[in-house]
N, C-alpha and C positions, 0 to 999 in steps of 0.2 A: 264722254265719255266719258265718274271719276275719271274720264271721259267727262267721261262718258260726255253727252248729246250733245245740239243745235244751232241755227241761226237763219237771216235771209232778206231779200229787197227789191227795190222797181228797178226798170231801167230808164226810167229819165234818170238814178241813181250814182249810174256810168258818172256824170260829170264829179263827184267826187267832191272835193272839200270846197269847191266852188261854189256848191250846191246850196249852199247858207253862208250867211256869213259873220265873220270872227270878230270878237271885237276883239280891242286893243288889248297887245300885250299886259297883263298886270304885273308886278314884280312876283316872283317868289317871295315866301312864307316860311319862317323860319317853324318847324313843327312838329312832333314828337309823335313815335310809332311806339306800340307795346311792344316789348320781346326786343327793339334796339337802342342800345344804351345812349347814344350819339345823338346830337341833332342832325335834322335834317332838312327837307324843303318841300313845299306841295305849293300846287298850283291847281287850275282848274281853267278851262274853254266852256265859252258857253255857248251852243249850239240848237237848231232849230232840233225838234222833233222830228218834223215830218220835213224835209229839205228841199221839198215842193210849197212849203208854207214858211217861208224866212218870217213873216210875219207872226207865224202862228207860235203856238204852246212850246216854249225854251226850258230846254236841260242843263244843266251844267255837269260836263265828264272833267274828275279829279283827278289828278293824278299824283303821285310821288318820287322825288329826286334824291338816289341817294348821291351826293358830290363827290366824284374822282379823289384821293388822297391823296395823289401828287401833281403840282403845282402847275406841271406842265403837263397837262392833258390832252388827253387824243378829241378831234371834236364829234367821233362817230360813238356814240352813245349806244348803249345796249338795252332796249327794251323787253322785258319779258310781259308774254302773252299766257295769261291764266287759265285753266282746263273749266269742266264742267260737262254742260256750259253752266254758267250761274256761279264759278266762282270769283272772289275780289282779291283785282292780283295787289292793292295795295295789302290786305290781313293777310297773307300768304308771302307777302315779303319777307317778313325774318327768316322763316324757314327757307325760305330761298337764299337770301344772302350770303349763307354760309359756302353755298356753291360755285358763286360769284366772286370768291372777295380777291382773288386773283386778277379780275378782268377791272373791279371797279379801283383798283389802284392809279389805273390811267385814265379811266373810262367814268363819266356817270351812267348810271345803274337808274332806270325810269320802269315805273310802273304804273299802268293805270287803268282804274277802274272801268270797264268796258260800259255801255249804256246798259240801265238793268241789276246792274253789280254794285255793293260795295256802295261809295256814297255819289255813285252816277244816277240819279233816280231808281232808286234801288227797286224792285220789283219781288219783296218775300213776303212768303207764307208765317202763320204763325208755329212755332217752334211745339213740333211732335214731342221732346223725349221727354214732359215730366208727366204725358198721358199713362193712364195703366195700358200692358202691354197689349193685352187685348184689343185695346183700343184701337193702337197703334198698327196692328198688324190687319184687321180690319178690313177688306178690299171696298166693301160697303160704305163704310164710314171716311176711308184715303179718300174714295171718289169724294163724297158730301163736302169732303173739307174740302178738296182742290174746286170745287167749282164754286162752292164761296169767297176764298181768296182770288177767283177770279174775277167775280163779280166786286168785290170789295177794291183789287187793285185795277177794274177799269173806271172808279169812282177819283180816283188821283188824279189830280192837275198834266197829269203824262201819263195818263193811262190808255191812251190807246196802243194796243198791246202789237200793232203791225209793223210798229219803225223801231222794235230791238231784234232788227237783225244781226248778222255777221256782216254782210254787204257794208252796211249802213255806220257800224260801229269803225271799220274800218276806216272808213272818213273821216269819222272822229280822231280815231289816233293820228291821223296823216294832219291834221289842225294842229294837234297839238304839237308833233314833229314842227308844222311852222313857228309855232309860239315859240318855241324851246328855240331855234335859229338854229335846229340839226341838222346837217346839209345829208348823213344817211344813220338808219337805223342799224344795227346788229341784231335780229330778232334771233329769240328764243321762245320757244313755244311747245307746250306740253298737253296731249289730250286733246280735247278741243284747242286750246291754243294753237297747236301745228294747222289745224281749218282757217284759225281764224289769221295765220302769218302765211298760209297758203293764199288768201282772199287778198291779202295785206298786199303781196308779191302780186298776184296777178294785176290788181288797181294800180301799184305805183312801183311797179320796177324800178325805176332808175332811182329811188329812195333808199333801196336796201343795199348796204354792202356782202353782210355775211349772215346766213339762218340754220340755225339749228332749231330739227321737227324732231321732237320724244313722241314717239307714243303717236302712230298718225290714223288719224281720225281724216281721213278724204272727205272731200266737199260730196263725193256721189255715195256715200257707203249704205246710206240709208240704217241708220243705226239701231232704230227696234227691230230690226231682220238680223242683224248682224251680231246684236248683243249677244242672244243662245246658241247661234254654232259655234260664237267663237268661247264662250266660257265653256259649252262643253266639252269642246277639242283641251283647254286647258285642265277641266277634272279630268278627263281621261288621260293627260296627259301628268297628274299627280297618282292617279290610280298606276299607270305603265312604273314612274319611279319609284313606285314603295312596295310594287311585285314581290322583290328576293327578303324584305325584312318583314313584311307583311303580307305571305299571298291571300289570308282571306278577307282582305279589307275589302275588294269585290262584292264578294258574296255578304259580306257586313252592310256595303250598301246599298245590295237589291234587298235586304231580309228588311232593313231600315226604310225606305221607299216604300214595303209592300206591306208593314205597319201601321203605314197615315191612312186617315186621320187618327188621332190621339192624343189622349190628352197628357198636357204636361206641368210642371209646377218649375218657377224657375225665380230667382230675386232678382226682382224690377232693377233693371242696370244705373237709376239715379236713386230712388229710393232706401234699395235692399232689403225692400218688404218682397215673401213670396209671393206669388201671383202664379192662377192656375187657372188653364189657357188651353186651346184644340189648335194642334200644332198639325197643319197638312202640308200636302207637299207645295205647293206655291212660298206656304211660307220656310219651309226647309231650303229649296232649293235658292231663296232671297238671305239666308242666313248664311249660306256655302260659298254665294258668288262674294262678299267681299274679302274673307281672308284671300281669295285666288290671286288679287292684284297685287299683295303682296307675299313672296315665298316664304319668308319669315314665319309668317301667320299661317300660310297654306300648310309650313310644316308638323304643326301642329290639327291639324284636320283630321289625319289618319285616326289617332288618338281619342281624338273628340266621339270622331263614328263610334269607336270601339267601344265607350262609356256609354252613348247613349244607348245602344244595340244589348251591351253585356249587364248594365248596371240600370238600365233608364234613369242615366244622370245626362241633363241637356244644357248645362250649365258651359258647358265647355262650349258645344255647338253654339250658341245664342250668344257666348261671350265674346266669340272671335268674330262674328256678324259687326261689332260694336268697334272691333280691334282698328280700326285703321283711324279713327280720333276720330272727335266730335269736335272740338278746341276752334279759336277765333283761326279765321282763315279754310277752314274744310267746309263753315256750310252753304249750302246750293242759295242764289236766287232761285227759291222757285219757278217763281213768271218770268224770268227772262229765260230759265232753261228750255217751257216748257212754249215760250212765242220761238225760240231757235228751233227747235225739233217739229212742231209743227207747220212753219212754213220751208224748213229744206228738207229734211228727212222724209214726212209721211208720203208727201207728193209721189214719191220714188217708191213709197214701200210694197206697193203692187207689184211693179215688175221687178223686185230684188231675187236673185237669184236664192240665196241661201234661203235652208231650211230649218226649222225650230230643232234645237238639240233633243238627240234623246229623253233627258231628264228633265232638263231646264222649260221644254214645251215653248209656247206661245203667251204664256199668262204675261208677260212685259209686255209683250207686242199689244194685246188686247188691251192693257192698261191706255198707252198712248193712244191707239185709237179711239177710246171711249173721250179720255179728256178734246184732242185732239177736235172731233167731232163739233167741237162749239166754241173753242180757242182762236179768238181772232189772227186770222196768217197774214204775215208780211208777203209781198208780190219777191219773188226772186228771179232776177234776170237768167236764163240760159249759160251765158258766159261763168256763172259763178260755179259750175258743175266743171269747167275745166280745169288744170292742171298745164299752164302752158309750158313751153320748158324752160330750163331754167337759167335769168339774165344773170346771173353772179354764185358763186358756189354756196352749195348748200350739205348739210351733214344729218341727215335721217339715219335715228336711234330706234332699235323696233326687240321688245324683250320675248324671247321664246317662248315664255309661259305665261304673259299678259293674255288675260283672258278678255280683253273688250278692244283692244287695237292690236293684235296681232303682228309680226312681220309679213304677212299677208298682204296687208292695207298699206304697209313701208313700201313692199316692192313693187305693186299697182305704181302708186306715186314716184317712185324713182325713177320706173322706168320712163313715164310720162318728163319727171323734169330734166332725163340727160337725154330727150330724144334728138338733140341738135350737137349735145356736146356733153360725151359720157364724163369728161375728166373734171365737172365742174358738180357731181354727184358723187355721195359717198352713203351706201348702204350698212351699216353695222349693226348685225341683228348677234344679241347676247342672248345663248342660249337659256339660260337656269335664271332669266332677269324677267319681273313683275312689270307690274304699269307704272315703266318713268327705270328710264336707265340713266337719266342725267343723278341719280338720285346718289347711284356709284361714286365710294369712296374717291376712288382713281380719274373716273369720266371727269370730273373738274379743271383737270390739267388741259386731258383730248380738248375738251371744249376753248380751254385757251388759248392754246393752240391755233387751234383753226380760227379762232378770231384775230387773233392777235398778228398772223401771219402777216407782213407789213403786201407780199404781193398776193393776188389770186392761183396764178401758180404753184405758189410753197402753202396754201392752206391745205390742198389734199392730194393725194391721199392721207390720213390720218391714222398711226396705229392704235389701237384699241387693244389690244390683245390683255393688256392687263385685267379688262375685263371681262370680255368673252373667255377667259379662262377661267371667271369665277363661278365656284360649285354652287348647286342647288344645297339648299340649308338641310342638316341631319335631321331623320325624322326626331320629332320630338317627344320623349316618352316620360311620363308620370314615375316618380321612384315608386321602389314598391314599397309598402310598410313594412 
């Protein structure tokens, strides 16, 4: 899900961390992250592959500990689960811990690399952005390289690409949970992360104390269906806010649309050499979808249309495509994103309800299918498509104008986990908020909050208001000369 996508598994699987086994605790590792000043500690479990082969082909999943500051610490630990799928929630730590530093005063703060991610038998492609643009943008040439790097990483000593699922990975962390001597987790989970602490909950309830789900990506969403209604509902949903300061930004972006193909000239975003390039709508509407997840950046979209349409400058358009960072920590495993999506998502994507957005079309959807089509799938058990309800309270985050996990996909799931007991669910959907409302100045506290509550009782209801009153960002406009 930036999300965005995937994961999946057998069911001989069900038996869970039993399923292979641990070897002996090793000590912590005293050991140093970029971006935090502090020492800190990392460990790593080493685990079968395939959990029907204890014998066979061994991974080792890393993980890192940031240690409680006070002396006297809580012994329920907070684990945060990484989005994607394919990102490494160890490089994505700093940024995270600014979040956290409240909770990890009592609390250690555990992150770890899912199988696939980060230094878990990592599973990537080689690195797009110092190709010329053209290249890069390519649908021709995206395929050629994806099925190379697949071919290339089923050639690794853990390359069979069927045992990085979600299922699967899950039991990995619940190992680690043994290693560590955590009697329960705190999950946090963001993007795919809320699927993969959905999976987490369903395997081993009586592990978790308290979860928070940002951003919820459902086990059943089927996400190349879901991607284009829900970014379209979200450009429409920027087109409706900037009506009274710009009513012809509509019609700016049907005249823009009816345009392509076209060509354009733009400086290479590593380079800063120009590069001139047949800019169509596939690739327009792959340029629009990223500022959407963040309003910041969305603000600045109106604007961008207005340049390329009034002036054919696309510099603006192409630049906020780029806006949400490239930086250690944001890039995808490839292959693990793309073995998640393919064995839980595609299965489903026949019978998805939803339909291709206006603008945004099918061209994602076609993309996964083509890869998809010869991307070895993990087996996924039936049970992982549920949502049971929920054994201990839980707090679902869901941003009004996140354009890939909507509050849509939050209230689907709510309702499923307070179906036995509403008082242990808490829905808070912030209206003018992108993908990830933990991200909110204020939400840090909420989030404390509710963990920190010593009974299940006093964690919720939770008020949020300080955020759900926060405005959508002013459009953003160019001085004039």
């Amino acid at each position: 899900m930036k999300l965005l996508p995937l994961s999946s598994l057998a069911a001989a699987l069900l038996l869970g961390a039993a399923g292979s086994a641990v070897a002996a605790p090793p000590p912590l590792k005293p050991c140093r992250v970029e971006g935090v000043p502090n020492e800190l500690q990392c460990g790593s479990v080493r685990r079968a592959l395939d959990p029907a082969r204890p014998d066979g082909p061994q991974i080792d999943v890393h993980y890192l500990v940031v240690p409680a500051m006070a002396r006297n610490k809580r012994p329920d630990a907070v684990l945060f689960l990484a989005g994607g799928p394919g990102q490494s929630a160890i490089d994505i730590a700093p940024k995270v811990l600014q979040r956290l530093n409240r909770l990890g005063n009592r609390r250690d703060l555990v992150f770890i690399d899912q199988r696939g991610t980060g230094k878990s038998a990592p599973l990537e492609c080689p690195d797009e952005r110092k190709l010329p643009v053209a290249d890069q943008l390519d649908p021709a040439a995206q395929m050629q390289r994806l099925l190379a790097c697949r071919d290339a990483l089923q050639k690794l000593p853990y390359g069979d690409l069927r045992f990085f699922t979600t299922s699967l990975a899950m039991q990995d962390l619940e190992a680690v949970r043994e290693q560590l001597g955590v009697p329960q987790w705190n999950l946090i989970g963001a993007s795919y992360g809320t699927r993969a602490a959905l999976e987490y909950l369903r395997q081993f309830p009586s592990k978790v104390r308290r979860t928070v789900i940002d951003g919820i990506a459902p086990p059943d969403m089927a996400l190349p269906a879901t991607m284009s209604a829900d970014a379209q509902a979200a450009l429409d949903g920027l087109f409706e806010a900037h009506a009274k300061t710009r009513p012809q930004l509509r019609a700016q972006w049907q005249a823009l649309l009816a345009s392509l193909p076209r060509s354009v000239t733009v400086a290479h975003p590593v380079s800063g050499k120009p590069e001139r390039f047949t800019l169509d709508r596939r690739l327009l509407m792959s340029a629009v979808r990223g500022p959407l997840y963040a309003p910041a950046l969305a603000a600045a979209l109106p604007e961008a249309i207005d340049l390329a349409v009034a002036q054919n400058r696309f510099e603006g358009l192409l630049g906020l495509a780029g806006g949400l960072g490239s930086g250690k920590g944001m890039k995808l495993a490839t292959g693990m994103h793309f073995s998640v999506i393919c064995a839980e998502d595609m299965p489903r994507l026949d019978a998805a309800a939803d339909r291709p957005g206006a603008d945004f079309g099918a061209d994602t959807q076609q993309m996964y299918r083509e890869v998809c089509k010869t991307w070895p799938r993990g087996t996924v058990p039936e049970a992982f498509y549920d949502v049971p309800p929920a054994p201990s309270p839980v707090l679902v985050l869901s941003g009004g104008a996140d354009p890939v996990t909507p509050p849509r996909h939050g209230e689907s799931v709510t309702a499923r986990l307070a179906a036995q007991d509403k008082s242990r669910v808490q829905h808070v959907v912030v209206p003018e908020a992108g993908h990830g409302v933990t991200a909110l100045p204020c939400m840090k506290d909420v989030v404390f909050r509710f963990i920190d509550a010593k009974q299940d009782a006093e964690a919720l209801p939770q008020d949020a208001a300080c955020a759900t009153r926060t405005p959508r960002p002013l459009d953003f406009k160019l001085p004039t000369p």
